[in-house]
Backbone bond lengths (Angstrom), bond angles and torsions (degrees), N, CA, C in turn:
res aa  C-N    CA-C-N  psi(-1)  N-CA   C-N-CA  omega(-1)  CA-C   N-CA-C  phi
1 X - - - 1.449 - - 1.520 108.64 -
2 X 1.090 116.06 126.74 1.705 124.82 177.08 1.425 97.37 -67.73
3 X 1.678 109.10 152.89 1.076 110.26 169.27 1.801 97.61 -129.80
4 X 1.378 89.19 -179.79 1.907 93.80 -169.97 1.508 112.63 -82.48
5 X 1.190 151.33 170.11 1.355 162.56 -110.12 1.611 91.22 -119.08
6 X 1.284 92.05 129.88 1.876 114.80 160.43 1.675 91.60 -50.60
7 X 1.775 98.84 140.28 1.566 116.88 139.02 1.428 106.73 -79.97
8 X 1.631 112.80 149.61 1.671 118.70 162.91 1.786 95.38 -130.05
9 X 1.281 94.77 149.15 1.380 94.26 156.66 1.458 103.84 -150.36
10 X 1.606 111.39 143.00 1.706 121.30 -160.46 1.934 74.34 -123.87
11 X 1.394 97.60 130.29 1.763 112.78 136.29 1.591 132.51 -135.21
12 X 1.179 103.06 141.66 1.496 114.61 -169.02 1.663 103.01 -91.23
13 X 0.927 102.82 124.83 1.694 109.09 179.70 1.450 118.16 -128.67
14 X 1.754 110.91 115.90 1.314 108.96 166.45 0.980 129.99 -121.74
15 X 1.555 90.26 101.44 1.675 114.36 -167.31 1.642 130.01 -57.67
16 X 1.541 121.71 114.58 1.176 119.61 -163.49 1.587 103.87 -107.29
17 X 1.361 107.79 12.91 1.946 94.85 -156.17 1.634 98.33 -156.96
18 X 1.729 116.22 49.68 1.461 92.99 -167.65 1.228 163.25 -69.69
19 X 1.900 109.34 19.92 1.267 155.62 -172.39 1.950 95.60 -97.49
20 X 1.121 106.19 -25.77 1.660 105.19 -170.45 1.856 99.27 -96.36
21 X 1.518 106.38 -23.43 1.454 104.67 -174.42 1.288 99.32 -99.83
22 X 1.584 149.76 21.59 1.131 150.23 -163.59 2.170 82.32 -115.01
23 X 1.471 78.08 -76.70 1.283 71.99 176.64 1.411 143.54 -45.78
24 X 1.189 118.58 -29.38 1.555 150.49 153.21 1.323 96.34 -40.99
25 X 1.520 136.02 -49.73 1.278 121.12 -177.47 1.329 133.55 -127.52
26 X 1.347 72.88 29.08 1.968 97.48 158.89 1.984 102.22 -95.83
27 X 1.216 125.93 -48.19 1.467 118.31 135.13 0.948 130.29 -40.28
28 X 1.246 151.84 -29.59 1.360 144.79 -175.71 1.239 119.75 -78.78
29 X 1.576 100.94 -46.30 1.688 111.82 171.73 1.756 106.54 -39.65
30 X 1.464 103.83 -58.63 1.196 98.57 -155.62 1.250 123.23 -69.67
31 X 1.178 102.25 3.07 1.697 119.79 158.52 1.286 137.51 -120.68
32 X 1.071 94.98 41.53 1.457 120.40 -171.16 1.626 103.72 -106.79
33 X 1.269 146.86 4.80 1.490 147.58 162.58 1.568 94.92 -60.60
34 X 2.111 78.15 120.84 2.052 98.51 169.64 1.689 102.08 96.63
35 X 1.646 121.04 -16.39 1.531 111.17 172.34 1.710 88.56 -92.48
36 X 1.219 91.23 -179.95 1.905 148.43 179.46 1.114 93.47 -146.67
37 X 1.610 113.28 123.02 1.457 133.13 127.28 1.342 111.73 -53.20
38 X 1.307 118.56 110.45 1.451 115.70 159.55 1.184 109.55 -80.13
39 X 1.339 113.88 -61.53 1.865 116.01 -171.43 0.942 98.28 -144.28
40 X 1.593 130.30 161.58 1.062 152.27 159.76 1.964 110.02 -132.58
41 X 1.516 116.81 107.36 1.480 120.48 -173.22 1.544 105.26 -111.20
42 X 1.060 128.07 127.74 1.326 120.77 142.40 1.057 120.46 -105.69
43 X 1.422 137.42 34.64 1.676 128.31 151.78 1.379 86.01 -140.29
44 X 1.238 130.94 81.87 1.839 115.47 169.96 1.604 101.21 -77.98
45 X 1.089 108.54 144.69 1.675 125.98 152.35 1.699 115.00 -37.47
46 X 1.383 111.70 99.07 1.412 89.92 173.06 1.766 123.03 -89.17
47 X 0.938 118.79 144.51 1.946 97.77 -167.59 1.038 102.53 -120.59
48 X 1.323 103.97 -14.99 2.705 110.30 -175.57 1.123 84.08 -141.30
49 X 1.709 95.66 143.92 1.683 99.54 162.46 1.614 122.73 69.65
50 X 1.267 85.22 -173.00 1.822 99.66 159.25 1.086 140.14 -107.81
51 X 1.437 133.92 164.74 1.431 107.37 -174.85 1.785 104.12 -138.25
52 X 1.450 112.55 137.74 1.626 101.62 -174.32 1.593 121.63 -83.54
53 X 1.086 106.41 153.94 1.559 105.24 172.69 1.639 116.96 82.36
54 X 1.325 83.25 168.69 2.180 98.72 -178.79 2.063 107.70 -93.87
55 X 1.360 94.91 -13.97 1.538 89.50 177.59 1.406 107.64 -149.26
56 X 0.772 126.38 170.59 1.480 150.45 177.98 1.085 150.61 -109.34
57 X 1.117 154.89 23.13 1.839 159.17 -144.50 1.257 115.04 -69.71
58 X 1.360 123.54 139.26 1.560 129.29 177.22 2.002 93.68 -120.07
59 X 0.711 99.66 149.84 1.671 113.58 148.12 1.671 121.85 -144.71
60 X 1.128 94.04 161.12 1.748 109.57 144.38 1.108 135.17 -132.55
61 X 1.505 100.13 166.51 1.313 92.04 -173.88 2.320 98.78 -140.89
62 X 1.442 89.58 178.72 1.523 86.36 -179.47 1.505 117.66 -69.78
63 X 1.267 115.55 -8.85 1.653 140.37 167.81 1.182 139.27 -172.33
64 X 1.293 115.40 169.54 1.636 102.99 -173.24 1.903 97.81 -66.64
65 X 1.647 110.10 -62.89 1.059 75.00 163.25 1.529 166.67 -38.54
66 X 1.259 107.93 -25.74 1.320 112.48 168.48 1.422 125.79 -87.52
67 X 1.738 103.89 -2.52 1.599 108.21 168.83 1.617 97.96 -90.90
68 X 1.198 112.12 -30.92 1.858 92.33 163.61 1.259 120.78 -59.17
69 X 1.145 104.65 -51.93 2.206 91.00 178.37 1.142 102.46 -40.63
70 X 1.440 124.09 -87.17 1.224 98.86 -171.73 1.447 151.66 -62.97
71 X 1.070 120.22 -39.69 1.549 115.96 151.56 1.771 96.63 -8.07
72 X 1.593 100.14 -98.01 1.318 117.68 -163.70 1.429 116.87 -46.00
73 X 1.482 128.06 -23.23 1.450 141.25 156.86 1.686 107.75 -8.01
74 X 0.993 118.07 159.38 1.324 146.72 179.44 1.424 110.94 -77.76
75 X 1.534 102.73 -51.27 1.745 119.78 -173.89 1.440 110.58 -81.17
76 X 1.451 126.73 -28.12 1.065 140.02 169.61 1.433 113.07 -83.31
77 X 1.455 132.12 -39.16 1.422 125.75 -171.29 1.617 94.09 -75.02
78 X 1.222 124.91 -33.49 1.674 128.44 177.67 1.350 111.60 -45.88
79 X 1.856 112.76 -57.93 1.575 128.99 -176.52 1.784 95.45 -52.40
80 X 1.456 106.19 -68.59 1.475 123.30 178.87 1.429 117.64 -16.43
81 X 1.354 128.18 -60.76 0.748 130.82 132.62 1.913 150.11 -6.14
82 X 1.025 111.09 -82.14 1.943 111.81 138.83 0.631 115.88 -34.99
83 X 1.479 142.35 -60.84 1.526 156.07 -169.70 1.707 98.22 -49.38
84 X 1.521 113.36 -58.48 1.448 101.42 -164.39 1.694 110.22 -71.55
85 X 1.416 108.01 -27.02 1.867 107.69 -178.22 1.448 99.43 -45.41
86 X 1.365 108.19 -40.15 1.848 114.69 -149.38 1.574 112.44 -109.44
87 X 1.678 101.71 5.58 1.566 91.05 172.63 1.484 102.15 -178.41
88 X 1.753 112.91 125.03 1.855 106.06 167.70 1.502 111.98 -63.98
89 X 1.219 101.75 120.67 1.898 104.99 170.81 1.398 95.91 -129.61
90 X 1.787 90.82 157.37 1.837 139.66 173.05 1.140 102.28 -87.08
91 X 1.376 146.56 157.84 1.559 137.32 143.55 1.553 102.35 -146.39
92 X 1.311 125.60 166.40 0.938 138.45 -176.59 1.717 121.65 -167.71
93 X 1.417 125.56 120.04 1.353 137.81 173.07 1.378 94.12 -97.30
94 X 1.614 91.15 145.17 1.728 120.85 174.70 1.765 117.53 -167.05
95 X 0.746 92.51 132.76 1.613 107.09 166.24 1.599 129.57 -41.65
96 X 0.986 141.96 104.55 1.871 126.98 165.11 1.210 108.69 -69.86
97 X 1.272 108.66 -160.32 1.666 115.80 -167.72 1.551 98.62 -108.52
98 X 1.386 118.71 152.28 1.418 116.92 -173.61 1.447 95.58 -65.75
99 X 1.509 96.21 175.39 1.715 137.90 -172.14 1.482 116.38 -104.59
């Protein structure tokens, strides 16, 4: 039986404070129920274009919807938060192809 399309969400982070993003993801973890770390890069290959930030994060999730809960989460908008004192980030939700 097919199932419906992975959530991903990629953020670009350029980290200015790395005592503020430690902490940031000592919060984050704990809201992290329903992701996969796919990758985490800080030197990705750029091959087009430009690319923002000193690091990189991918996840998934069991859907886009379910990468909105969290994102938008309570426990996550808290981390979110820290995150911005200690670093300019990009983010972006999208869909994969069904299963």
């Amino acid at each position: 039986m097919a199932g419906g399309p992975k959530g991903y969400v990629i953020i670009t982070e350029d980290v200015k404070d790395p005592a503020g993003m430690a902490e940031y993801g000592k919060l984050a973890m704990k809201a992290m129920a329903g992701a996969t770390i796919v990758a985490v890069a800080q030197k990705p290959e750029v091959i087009e274009g430009s690319w923002h930030g000193t690091q990189t994060v991918v996840l998934e999730f069991d859907s886009v919807d379910a990468a909105r809960e969290w994102y938008y989460s309570d426990a996550y908008q808290a981390a979110a938060k820290v995150r911005a004192r200690a670093a300019e980030c990009n983010g972006v939700i999208f869909s994969g192809f069904p299963t």
